[in-house]
C-alpha positions in Angstrom: 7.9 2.2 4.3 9.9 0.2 1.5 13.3 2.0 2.6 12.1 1.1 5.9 11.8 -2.5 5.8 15.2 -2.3 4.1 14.4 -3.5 0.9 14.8 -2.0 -2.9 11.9 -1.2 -5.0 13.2 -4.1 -7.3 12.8 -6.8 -4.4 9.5 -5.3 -3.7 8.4 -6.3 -7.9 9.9 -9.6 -7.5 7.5 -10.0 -4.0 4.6 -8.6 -5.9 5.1 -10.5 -9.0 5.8 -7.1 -11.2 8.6 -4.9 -12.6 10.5 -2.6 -11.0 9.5 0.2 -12.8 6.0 -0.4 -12.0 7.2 -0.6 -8.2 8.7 3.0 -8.9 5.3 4.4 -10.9 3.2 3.1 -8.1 5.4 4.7 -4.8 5.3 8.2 -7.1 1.5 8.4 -7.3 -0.7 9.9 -4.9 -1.9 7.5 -2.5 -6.0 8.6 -3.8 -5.0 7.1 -7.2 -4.0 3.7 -6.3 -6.2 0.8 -6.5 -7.0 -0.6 -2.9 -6.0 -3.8 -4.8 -2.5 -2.3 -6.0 -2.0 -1.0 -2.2 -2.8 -4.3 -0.7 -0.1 -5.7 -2.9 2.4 -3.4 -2.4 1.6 -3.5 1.2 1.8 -7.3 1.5 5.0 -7.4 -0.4 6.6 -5.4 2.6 4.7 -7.5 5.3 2.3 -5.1 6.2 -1.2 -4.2 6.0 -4.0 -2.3 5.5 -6.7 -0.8 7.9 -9.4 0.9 6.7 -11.2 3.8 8.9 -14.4 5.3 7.6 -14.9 9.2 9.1 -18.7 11.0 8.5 -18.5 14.7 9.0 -19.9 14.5 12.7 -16.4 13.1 13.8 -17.9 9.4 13.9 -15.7 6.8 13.0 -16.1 3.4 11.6 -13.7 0.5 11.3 -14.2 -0.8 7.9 -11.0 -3.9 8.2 -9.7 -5.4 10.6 -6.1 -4.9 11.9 
């Protein structure tokens, strides 16, 4: 996404108020060990967002954020 929106993963830390090596740890991790906090941030710094979709096992789904 950050290659994308055409920006560098040190314009992305100076959006998010971090370094660019923590920029480069956080796009390396697998997205189930990131904070939703670290996401939204990340997210945010590249002008998007975050929806969340809860699924139960009998295919239900529940919108848990809005778009």
């Amino acid at each position: 996404m950050r290659e994308k929106a055409g920006l560098t993963q040190a314009e992305v830390a100076v959006r998010m108020g971090t370094a660019q090596p923590n920029v480069s740890r956080l796009e390396r991790l697998p997205v189930q060990e990131i904070s939703q906090r670290q996401l939204r941030r990340y997210l945010a710094a590249l002008e998007a967002g975050l929806v969340l979709l809860a699924t139960t096992s009998a295919g239900d789904e529940v919108l848990l954020t809005s778009p």
